[in-house]
C-alpha positions in Angstrom: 79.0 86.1 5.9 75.9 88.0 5.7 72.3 86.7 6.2 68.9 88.0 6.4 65.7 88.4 9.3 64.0 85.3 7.5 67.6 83.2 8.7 67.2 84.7 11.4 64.1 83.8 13.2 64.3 80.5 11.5 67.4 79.8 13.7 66.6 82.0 16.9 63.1 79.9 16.9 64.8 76.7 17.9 65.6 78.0 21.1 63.6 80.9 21.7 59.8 81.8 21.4 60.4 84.6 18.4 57.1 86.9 16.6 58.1 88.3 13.6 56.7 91.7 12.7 57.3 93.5 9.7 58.1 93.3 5.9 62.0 91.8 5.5 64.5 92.1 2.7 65.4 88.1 1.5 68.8 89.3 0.2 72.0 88.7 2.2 72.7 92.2 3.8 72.6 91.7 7.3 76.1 92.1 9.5 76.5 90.8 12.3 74.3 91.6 15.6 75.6 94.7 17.6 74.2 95.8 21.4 72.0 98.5 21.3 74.1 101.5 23.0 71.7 103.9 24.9 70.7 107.2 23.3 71.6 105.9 19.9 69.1 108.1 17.9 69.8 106.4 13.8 69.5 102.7 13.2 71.8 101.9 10.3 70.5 100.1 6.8 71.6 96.1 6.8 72.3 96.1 10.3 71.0 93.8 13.3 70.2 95.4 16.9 69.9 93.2 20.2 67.7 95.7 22.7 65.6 94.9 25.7 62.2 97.1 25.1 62.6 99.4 27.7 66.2 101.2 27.1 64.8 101.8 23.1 64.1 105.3 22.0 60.8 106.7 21.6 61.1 107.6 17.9 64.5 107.4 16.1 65.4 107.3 12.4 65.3 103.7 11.3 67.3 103.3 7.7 66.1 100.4 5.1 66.3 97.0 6.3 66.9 97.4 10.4 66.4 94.3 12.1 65.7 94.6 15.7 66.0 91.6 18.6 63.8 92.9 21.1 63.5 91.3 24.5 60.2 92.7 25.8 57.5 93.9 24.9 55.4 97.4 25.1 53.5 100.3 23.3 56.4 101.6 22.2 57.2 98.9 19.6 54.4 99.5 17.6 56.6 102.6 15.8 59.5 100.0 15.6 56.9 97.3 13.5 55.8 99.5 11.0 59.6 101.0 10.2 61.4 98.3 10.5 61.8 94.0 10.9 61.1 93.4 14.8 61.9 89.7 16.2 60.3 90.1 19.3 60.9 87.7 22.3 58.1 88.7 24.5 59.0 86.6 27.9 62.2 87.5 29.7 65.3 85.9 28.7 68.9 86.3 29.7 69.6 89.1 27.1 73.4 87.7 26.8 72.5 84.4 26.0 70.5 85.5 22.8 73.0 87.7 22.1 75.3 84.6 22.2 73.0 82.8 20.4 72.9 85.1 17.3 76.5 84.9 17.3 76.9 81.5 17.1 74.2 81.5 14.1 76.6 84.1 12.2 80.2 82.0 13.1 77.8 78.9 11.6 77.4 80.6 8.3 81.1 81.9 8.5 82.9 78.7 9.1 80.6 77.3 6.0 82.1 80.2 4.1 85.2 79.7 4.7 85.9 75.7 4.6 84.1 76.1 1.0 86.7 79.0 0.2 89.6 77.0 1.9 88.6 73.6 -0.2 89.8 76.1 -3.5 93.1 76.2 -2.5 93.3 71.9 -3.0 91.6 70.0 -5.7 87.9 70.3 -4.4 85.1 67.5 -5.8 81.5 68.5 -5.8 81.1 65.8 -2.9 83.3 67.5 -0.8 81.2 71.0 -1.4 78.3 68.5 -0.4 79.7 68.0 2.9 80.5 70.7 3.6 76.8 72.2 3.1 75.1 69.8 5.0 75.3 71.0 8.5 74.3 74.7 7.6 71.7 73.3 4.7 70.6 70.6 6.9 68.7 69.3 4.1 69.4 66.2 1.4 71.1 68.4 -1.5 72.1 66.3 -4.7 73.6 67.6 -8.0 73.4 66.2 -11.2 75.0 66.7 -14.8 73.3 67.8 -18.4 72.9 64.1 -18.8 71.3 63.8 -15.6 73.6 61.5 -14.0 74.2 61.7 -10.2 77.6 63.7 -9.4 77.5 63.7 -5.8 74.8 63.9 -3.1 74.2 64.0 0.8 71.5 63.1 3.5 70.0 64.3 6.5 70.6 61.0 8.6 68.3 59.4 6.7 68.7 56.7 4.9 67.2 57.5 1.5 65.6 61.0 0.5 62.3 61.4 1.6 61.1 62.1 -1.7 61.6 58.3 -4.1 61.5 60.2 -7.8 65.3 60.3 -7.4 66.1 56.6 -6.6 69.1 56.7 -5.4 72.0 55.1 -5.3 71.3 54.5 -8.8 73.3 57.1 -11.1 71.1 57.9 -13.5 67.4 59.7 -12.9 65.1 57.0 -13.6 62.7 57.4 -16.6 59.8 57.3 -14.2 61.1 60.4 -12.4 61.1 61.8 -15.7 57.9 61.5 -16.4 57.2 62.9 -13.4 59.2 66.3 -14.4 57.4 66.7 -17.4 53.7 65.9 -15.8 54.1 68.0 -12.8 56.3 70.6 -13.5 58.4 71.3 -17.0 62.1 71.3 -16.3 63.3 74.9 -16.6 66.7 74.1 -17.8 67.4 77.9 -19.0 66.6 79.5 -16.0 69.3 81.4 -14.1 68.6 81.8 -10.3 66.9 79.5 -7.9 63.5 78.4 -8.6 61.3 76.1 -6.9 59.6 72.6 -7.9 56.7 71.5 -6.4 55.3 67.7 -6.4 52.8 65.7 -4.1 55.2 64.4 -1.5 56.8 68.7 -1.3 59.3 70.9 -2.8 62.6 71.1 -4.6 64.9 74.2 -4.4 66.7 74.1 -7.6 69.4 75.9 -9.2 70.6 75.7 -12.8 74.5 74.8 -13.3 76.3 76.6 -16.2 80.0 77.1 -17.3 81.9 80.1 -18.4 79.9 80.0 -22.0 76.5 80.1 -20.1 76.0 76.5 -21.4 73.6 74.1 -19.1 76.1 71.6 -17.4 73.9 70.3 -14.4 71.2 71.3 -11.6 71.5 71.5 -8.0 68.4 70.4 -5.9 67.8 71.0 -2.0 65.1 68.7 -0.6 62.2 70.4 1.3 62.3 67.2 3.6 59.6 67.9 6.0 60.7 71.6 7.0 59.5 74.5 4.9 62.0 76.7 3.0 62.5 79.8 5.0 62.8 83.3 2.6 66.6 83.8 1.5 67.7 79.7 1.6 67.4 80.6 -2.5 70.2 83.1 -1.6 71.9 80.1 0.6 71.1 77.5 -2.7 72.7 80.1 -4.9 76.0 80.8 -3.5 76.3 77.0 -3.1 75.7 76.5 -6.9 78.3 79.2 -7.4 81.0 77.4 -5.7 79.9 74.3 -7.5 80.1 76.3 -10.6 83.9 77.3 -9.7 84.9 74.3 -8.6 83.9 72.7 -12.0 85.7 75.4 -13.7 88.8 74.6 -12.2 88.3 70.4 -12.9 85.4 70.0 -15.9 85.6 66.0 -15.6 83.4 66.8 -12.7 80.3 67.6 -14.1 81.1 65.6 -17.3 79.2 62.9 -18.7 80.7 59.6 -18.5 79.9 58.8 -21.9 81.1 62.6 -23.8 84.0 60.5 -25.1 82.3 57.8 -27.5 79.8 60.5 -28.1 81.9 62.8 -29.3 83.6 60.5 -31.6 80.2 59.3 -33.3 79.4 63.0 -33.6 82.3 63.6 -35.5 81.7 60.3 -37.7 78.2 61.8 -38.7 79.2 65.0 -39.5 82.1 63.5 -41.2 85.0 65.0 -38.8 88.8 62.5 -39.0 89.2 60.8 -36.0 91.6 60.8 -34.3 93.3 58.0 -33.2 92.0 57.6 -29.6 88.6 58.1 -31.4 89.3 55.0 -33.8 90.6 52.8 -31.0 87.4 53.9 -28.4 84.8 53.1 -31.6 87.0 49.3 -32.8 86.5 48.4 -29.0 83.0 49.9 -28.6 82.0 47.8 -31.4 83.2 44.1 -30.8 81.7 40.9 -31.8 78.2 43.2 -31.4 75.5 44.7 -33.6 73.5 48.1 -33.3 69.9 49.3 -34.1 69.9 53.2 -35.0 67.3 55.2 -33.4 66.2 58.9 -34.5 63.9 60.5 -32.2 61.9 63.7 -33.4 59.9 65.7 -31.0 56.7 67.0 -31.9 56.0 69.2 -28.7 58.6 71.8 -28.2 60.6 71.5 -25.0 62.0 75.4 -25.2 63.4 74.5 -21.4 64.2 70.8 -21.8 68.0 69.9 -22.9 69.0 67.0 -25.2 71.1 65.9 -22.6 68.3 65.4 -20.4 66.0 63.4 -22.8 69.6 61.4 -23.8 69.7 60.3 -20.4 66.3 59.1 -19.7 66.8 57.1 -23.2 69.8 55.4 -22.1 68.7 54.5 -18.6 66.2 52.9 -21.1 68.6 50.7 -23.1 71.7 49.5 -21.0 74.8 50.3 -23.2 72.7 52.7 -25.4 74.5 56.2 -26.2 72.4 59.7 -27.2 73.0 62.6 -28.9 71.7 65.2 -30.6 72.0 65.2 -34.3 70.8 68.3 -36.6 67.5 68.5 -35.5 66.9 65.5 -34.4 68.3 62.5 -31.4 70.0 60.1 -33.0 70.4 57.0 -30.8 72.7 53.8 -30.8 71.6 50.5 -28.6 73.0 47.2 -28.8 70.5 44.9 -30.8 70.6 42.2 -28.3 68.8 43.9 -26.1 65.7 44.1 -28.2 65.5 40.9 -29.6 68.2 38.6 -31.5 66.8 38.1 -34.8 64.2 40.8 -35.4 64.2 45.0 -34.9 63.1 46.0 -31.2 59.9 47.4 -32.5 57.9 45.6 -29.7 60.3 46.1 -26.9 60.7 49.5 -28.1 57.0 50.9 -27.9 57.2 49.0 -24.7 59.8 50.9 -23.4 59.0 54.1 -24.3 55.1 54.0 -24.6 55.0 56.4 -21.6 57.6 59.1 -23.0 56.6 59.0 -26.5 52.9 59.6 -25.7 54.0 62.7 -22.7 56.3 64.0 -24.7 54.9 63.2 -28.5 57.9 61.7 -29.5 57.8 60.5 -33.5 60.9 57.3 -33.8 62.0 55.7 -36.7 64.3 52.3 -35.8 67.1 51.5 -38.3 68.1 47.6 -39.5 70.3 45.6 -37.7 74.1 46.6 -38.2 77.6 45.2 -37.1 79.7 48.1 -38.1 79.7 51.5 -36.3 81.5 53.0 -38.6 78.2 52.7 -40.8 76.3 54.6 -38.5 75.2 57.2 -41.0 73.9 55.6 -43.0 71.9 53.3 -40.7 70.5 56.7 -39.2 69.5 57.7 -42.5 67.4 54.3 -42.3 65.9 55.7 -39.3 64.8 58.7 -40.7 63.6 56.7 -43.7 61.4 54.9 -41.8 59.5 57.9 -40.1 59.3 59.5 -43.5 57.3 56.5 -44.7 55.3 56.1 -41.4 54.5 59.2 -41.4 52.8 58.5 -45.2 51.6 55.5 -44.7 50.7 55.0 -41.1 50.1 58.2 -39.9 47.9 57.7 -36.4 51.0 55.9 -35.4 54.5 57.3 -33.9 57.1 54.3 -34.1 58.4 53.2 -37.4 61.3 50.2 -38.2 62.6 50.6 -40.9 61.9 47.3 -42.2 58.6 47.6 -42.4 59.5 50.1 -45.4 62.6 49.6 -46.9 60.7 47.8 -50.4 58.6 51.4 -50.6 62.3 52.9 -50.2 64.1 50.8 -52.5 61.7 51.1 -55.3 61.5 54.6 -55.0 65.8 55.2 -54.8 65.7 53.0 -57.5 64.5 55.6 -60.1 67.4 57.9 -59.4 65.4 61.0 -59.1 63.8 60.6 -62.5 60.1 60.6 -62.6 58.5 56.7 -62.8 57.0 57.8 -66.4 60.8 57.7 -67.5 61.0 54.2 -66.9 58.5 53.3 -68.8 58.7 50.7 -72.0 56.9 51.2 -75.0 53.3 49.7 -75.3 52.7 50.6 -71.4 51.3 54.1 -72.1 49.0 52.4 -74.2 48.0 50.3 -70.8 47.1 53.4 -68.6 45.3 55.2 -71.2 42.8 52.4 -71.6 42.4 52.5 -67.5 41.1 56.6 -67.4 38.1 55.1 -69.8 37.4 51.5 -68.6 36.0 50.0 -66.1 38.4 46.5 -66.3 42.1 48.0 -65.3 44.6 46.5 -67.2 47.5 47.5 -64.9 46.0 45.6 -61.7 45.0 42.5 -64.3 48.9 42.4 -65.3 49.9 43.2 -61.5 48.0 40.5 -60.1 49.8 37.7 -62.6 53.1 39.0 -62.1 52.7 38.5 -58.4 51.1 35.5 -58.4 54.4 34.1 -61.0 52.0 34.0 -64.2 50.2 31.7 -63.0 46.4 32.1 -64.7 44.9 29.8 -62.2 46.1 32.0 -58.6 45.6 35.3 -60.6 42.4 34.6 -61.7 40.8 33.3 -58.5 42.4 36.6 -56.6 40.3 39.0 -59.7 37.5 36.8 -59.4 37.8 36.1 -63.2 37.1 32.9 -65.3 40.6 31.6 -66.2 39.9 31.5 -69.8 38.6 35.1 -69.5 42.1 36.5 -68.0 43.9 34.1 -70.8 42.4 36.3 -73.1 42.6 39.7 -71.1 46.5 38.9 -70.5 46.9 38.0 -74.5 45.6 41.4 -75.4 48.1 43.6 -72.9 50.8 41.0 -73.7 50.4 42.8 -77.5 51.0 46.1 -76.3 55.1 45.2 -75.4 57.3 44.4 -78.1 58.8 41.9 -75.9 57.9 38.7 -74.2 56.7 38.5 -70.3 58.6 35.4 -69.9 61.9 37.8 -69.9 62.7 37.8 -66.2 64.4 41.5 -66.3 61.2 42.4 -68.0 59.5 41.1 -65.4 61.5 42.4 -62.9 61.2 46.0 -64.7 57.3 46.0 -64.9 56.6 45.3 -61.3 58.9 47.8 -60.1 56.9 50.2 -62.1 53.8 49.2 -61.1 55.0 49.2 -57.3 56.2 52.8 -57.8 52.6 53.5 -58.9 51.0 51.8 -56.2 53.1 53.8 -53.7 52.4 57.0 -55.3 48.6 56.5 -55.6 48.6 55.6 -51.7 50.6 59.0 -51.5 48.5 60.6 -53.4 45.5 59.2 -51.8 46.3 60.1 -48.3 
């Protein structure tokens, strides 16, 4: 395995006082160390020379990237600084030992190489990779999936990682750690290559996961533990994530979500796939002797980097037993209602829950009725998304909507069937609005008032401020204008839905 001057002097420096002069390549070109062979007048490209100062030439021709060990130190090295990478050990050492040393840094790297390559030929598990990696890494490494579920993870002799936003042995990234992703640093969940991730307590070497289709499946982080990254570990993090890459080729269940299985049968549902029968048995089990609350979630600020699966997670490490997806546009969202309360929607526990995430991440969420029967997930969803289309009219400084809170706005409204209100209206009630546009007394709120109040002249008047006999005789003369009588309870019935269809429309309207 090849590695590069940054490596080099990283490893050389725990036993040896080492300068390092000179600008370095951070790719992994570098053979193994040969013995500088007197007279040699050309120093190769990618290759490493072990020399004591005084049998080097005065001036030969150095190719690109020459690393030179130098034991000693004189004039002469000034030529060597400014062509190539010098790691110079100025105080007389046994010039074997290094050169024994170096060796044993390159058979290090090769016997990591190797075991990972050798695991291929069993049935290798991401842990195993892990292991593996941990005594050339020599840093906490942990990978997780799109869902952000722990897959497999190793220490440094220490008991926990050094930096707490991962919380582990738990197997799900805590919503708090989250948070802390989006405050400090937005996930960059499309970015191919190592990056790094910095936060108060140090770095994070990452490196994105993806399969064969170039779909996100999962990010492997390095810790920074105390030790500073040296140049070209990105090189060491992406040939790891490579092998992990492989490895989950070969056995997909290893990076898979737990969960994909009930998900992918209530995506189907939505989007009106059959099930099949493993699909029908997984949902009658999933649902027994339980009821659900629908949750869509609609982001306002655009995550270009952040996966679904990612905010998914973080919601169901919210609600125990919850399941995410995306739907359309949108995250639709499934939590057993006990959780939030037996006998009313979760709108408290809800905002309590997710005050932090829906304010960070302007999340809009619309909560659907109570419902025993998965199989009527649609249309509980379209409940949901009900509810943030009338909070969104009605309360609009607001980001959390039940639908409860709405459904008489959305019942009166379905009611009419797409028609226009003015279609549902009986003869003489024209007559009624007209007489509104040029008075000051409204006939519609005198007859609104008495309906609601159950015709009773003595509530209705005290609520207009009238004297009863004067709303006796206001109610006689808009009582004339319907050829049939109030004390019809369908009529009854018919008007007020009317006049709540107006009063919806002229709150529309209004806003």
């Amino acid at each position: 395995m090849k590695l590069n001057a940054y490596i080099l002097f990283e490893h050389l420096s725990r036993s040896y006082t080492v300068t390092m002069y000179g600008k370095a390549d951070e790719k992994l070109l570098l053979a193994e160390p040969e013995l500088y062979i007197d007279n040699t007048l050309r120093l190769l490209s990618d290759h490493v020379y072990l020399a004591t100062v005084e049998h080097l030439p005065q001036r030969p021709v150095i190719e690109r990237n020459v690393v030179l060990v130098c034991i000693g130190d004189n004039s002469r090295l000034t030529y060597y600084k400014e062509h190539a990478t010098v790691l110079l050990l100025k105080k007389k050492v046994d010039f074997f030992e290094v050169y024994k040393s170096l060796q044993e840094i390159y058979e290090r790297f090769h016997l990591w190489e190797s075991r990972l390559l050798a695991l291929f030929l069993k049935s290798p598990t991401i842990q195993d990779i892990l292991d593996y990696s941990l005594p050339v890494l020599e840093r906490p490494i942990l990978v997780i999936n799109s869902s952000f579920q722990y897959v497999a993870s190793v220490l440094t002799g220490q008991k926990r990682w050094k930096n707490d936003r991962w919380n582990l042995p738990h197997t799900k990234l805590e919503p708090e750690a989250f948070l802390t992703f989006l405050k400090q640093k937005e996930p960059r969940m499309d970015t191919h290559g190592p990056f790094r991730m910095d936060f108060d307590e140090g770095s994070v070497l990452c490196v994105n996961l993806f399969d064969s289709g170039d779909e996100y499946v999962g990010c492997l982080y390095i810790e920074e533990a105390g030790r500073a990254f040296v140049n070209g570990e990105e090189k060491l993090a992406e040939k790891l994530a490579r092998m992990i890459e492989k490895a989950a080729e070969l056995s997909p269940s290893l990076l898979a979500n737990e969960q994909s299985s009930l998900k992918r049968a209530l995506q189907n549902m939505m989007n009106e796939i059959p099930l099949s029968p493993s699909q029908k048995l997984l949902l009658k089990s999933s649902r027994y002797r339980r009821n659900w609350l629908c949750i869509s979630i609609h982001c306002l600020k655009q995550f270009s980097a952040l996966p679904v699966g990612y905010i998914c997670s973080v919601m169901e490490s919210l609600f125990p037993d919850s399941t995410f997806f995306e739907q359309n546009t949108t995250i639709l969202g499934l939590i057993p209602a006990g959780h939030a309360g037996p006998k009313t929607p979760p709108a408290e526990e809800v905002a309590k829950k997710l005050s932090s995430l829906v304010e960070e991440m302007q999340l809009r969420i619309g909560i659907s009725n109570n419902f025993p029967d998965l199989y009527m997930l649609r249309t509980y969803y379209f409940q949901a998304e009900a509810a943030i289309e009338n909070g969104r009219l009605y309360a609009p400084d607001q980001n959390l909507y039940v639908f409860s809170d709405y459904a008489l706005q959305e019942m009166v409204m379905d009611a009419f069937g797409g028609f226009p209100v003015e279609a549902y209206f009986p003869a003489g009630f024209r007559t009624l609005l007209e007489h509104d546009q040029d008075s000051e007394v409204s006939y519609l709120e005198t007859l609104s008032v008495f309906l609601e109040e159950n015709m009773s002249y003595a509530k209705a008047a005290r609520r207009l401020f009238l004297h009863r006999s004067t709303l006796i005789e206001r109610m006689g003369r808009i009582a004339q204008e319907f050829p049939f009588s109030l004390n019809d309870p369908d009529r009854r019935l018919q008007l007020q839905i009317i006049l709540k269809a107006l009063s919806i429309e002229s709150n529309v309207h209004g806003r």
